[in-house]
Structure formats: C-alpha cells, structure tokens
C-alpha positions in Angstrom: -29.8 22.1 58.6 -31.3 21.5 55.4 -31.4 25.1 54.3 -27.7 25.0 55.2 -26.8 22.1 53.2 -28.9 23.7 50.2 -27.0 26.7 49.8 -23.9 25.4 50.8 -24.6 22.9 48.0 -25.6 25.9 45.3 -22.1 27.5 46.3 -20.2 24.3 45.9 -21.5 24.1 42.3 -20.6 27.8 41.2 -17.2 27.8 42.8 -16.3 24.7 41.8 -16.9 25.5 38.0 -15.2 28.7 38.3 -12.5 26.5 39.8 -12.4 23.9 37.3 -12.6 26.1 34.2 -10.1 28.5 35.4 -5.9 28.1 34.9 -4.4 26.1 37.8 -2.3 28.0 40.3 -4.2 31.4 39.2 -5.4 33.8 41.7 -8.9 33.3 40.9 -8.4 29.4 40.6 -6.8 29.8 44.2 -9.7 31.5 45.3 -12.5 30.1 44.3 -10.7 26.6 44.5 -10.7 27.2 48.8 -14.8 28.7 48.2 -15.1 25.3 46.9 -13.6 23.1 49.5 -15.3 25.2 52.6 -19.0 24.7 50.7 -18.0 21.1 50.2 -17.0 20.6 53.2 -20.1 22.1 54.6 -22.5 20.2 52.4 -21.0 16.7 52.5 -21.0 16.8 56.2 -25.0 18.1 56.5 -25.7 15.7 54.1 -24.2 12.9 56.1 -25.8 14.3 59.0 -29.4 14.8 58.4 -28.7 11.5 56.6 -27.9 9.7 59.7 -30.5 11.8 62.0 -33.4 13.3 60.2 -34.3 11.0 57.0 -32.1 7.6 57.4 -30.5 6.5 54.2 -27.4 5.1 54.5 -26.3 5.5 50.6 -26.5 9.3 51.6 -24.2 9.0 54.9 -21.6 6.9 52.7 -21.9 9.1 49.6 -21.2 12.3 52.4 -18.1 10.8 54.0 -16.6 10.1 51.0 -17.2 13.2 49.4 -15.7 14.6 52.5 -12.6 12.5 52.1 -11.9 13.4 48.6 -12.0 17.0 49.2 -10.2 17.1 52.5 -6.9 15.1 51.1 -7.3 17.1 47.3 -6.5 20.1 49.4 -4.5 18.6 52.2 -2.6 17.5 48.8 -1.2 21.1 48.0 -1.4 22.5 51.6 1.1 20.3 53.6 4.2 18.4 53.4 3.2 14.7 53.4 5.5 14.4 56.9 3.1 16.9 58.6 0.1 15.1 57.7 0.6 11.4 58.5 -2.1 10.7 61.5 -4.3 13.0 59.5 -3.6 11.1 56.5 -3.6 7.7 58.0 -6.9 8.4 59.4 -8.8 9.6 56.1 -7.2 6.3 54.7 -9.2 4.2 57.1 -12.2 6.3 56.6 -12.0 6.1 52.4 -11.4 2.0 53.0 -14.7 1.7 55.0 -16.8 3.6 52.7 -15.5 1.5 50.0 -16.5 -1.5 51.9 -19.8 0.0 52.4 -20.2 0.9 48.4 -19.5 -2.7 47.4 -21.6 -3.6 50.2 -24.0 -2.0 49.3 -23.8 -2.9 45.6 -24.3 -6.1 46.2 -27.3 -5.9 48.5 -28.8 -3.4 45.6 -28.4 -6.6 43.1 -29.9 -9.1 45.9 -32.9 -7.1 46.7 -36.2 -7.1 44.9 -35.7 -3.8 42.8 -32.1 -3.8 42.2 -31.7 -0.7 44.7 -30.8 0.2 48.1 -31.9 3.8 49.2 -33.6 4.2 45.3 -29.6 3.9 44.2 -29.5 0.8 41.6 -25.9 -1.5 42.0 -23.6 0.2 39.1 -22.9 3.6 40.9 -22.8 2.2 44.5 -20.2 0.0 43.1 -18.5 3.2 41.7 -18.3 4.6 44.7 -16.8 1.5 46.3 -14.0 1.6 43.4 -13.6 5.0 44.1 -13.0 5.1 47.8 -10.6 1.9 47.2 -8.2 4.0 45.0 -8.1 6.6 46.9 -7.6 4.6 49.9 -4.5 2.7 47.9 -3.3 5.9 47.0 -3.1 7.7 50.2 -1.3 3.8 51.9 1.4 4.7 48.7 1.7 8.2 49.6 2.5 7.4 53.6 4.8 4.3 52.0 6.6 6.9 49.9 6.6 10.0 52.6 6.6 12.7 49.7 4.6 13.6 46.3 6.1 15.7 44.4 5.8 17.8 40.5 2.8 16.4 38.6 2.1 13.6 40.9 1.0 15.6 43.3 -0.9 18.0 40.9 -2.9 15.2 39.7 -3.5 13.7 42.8 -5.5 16.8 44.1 -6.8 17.7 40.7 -9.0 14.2 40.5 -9.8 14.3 44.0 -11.7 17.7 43.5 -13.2 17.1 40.0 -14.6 14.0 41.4 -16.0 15.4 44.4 -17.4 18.1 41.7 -18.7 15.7 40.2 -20.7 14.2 42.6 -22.1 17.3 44.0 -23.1 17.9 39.8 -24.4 14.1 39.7 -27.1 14.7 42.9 -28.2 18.3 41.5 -28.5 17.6 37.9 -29.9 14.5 38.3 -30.9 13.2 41.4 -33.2 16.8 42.4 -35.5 16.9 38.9 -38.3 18.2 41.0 -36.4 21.4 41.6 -36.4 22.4 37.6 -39.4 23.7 35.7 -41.6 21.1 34.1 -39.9 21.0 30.6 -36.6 19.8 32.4 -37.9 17.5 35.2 -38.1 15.3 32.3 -35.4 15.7 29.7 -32.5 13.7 31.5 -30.2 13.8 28.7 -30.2 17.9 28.7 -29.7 17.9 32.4 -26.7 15.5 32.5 -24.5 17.9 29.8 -22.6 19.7 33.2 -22.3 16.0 34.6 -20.3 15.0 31.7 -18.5 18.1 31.1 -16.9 18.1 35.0 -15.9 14.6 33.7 -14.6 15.6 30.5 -12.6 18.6 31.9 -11.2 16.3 34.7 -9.6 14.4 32.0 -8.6 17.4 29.7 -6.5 18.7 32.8 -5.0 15.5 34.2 -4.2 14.7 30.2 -2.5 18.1 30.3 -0.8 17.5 33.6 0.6 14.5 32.9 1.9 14.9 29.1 3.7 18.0 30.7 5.3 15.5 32.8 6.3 13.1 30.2 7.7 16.3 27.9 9.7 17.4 31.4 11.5 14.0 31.5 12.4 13.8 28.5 14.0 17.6 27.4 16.9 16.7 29.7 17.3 13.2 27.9 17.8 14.5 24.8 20.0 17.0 25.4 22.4 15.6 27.7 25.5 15.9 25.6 28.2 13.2 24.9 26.9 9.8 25.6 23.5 11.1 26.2 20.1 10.4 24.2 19.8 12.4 21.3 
C-alpha cells in the first residue's frame, strides 16, 4: 500500500501542476484536471488507511479525509447538478465538519502537550486544517440551502477546493519528506517551499481572475441599459 500511495502521490503532483498552470475549461486542463482527482483520490485514501492500520497517526487519518473531501466536492462541483448530489453532498458535509472538529481538536492538544505537537505536527497548521474543513463544511450547508451554484460561484468553488488539496499534497512532499532529496536540499527549507507557495499564489491569481470577471459581467449590462438605466 505504501508503494501505491507513493506513486499515486508523484502523479498527483505532476497532473495537478499541469492542471493548475494550464487555461481552465481547456482540453488539456480537462484532462489532466480528472489525472489529478483519480491520483488524489487514491493517495488521500492510502494515506488515511495505512494511517489508521499500519503506522497510527491520527494527524495523517484527518489530513487524508479531508483531502479526500476537498477533491471529491471540487469535482462533484462541475460534474453534477446540485439536485443530483444532495445525500452525497450532505454526507461529505458531515465528514468536512468532523475533521474540522478533529483539527481544532487537535490544535489544541498540540498547544497542551509538552512539545507543542501532536503526531510531530505543531498547533498553527492543525488549526488550519480545522478552519479549512469548517468553510468548506459552511459552504457545502449554503449550497444544499440554496439548491444551485451557478457562473463564477461555482468556478470558484471547485477551483479552491483543488488548489488546496494541491496544496497539501505539495506541503507533505516539499516539506514534510526532506529525507527523500539529495543532501544539499534535505536542508535548505526555504528552496524547497518555492512550489508550496506558488500552488498558493496561483490559487489566488485564478480565483482573482474568476471573480473580477464576475464583477465586469454584472456590471456591462448596468451601464448599458438605456433610458433610465446606469450610465
């Protein structure tokens, strides 16, 4: 299983930067975007897995189920009508809302114990993660509330959901495997976080872009709406 969740990891990372640096809706965004989810999808659920049986750590089995949740409602996002998804949608709600529990949890237990860390993971990202499965959580109970996403909404709904997930399987490479790079890098940090910042800096680039589009889309038809309209 390990093997498995290695190279499904290594494939993950490759698609998913071909994905991310490529024009949304393109073929080859299309394509690679689906590579992406299927070696996600694979290595979150290993991960959790050999997490729970093999080598206990319960920051892993968290960290795998919500990786697992992002990338499963980022695609279900663009795949399905809202309508068609609710149990399925309901039910990765519940799941994001208990692994946020279990981050903040587990933050504060990391700032209670003697070394400030639960599993080797110190409180700050732990408490990310607890953040981060609570708004997705909120946003999947406004999505059922609503019964439909729509236009850039929806685009940036599955677009943050992917580059996060991204950027966690960049995070636990880049940073958390040092002892798989050559000497030199084991111990530059700063050189090996570059990707971990760019997924998060082109994240924002195309959610800035998504959403300015949206704003400029609202507000052509005000100003040409004719007599009585906004100039």
């Amino acid at each position: 299983m390990k093997l498995i969740h290695i190279i499904a990891g290594l494939l993950a990372l490759v698609a998913g930067a071909i994905a991310l640096y490529a024009a949304k809706g393109s073929k080859l965004h299309r394509k690679s975007g689906m590579a992406f989810v299927v070696a996600m999808l694979v290595m979150s659920s290993s991960g959790a897995l050999m997490a729970i049986f093999l080598k206990p750590n319960k920051v892993n089995v968290m960290a795998g189920v919500l990786t697992f949740y992002l990338v499963s409602t980022g695609l279900l996002t663009v795949w399905r009508k809202v309508e068609q998804l609710r149990g399925l949608v309901t039910g990765f709600m519940l799941a994001a809302f208990a692994a946020s529990a279990f981050g903040f949890g587990f933050g504060l237990e990391a700032l209670n114990s003697p070394d400030g860390k639960v599993d080797g993971i110190p409180a700050p990202p732990l408490f990310m993660f607890g953040t981060v499965g609570l708004l997705g959580a909120l946003g999947d109970a406004r999505l059922l509330w609503a019964r439909s996403i729509e236009g850039a909404r929806r685009i940036a709904r599955h677009l943050w959901r992917m580059s996060f997930a991204m950027w966690i399987a960049t995070t636990s490479f880049f940073l958390g495997q040092a002892k798989v790079f050559p000497e030199p890098l084991r111990h530059a940090t700063a050189l090996r976080a570059i990707p971990v910042i760019l997924v998060i800096g082109i994240m924002l680039y195309w959610l800035a872009r998504v959403l300015i589009k949206r704003d400029r889309a609202v507000a052509i038809p005000l100003r040409h709406t004719g007599a009585g309209g906004v100039d």
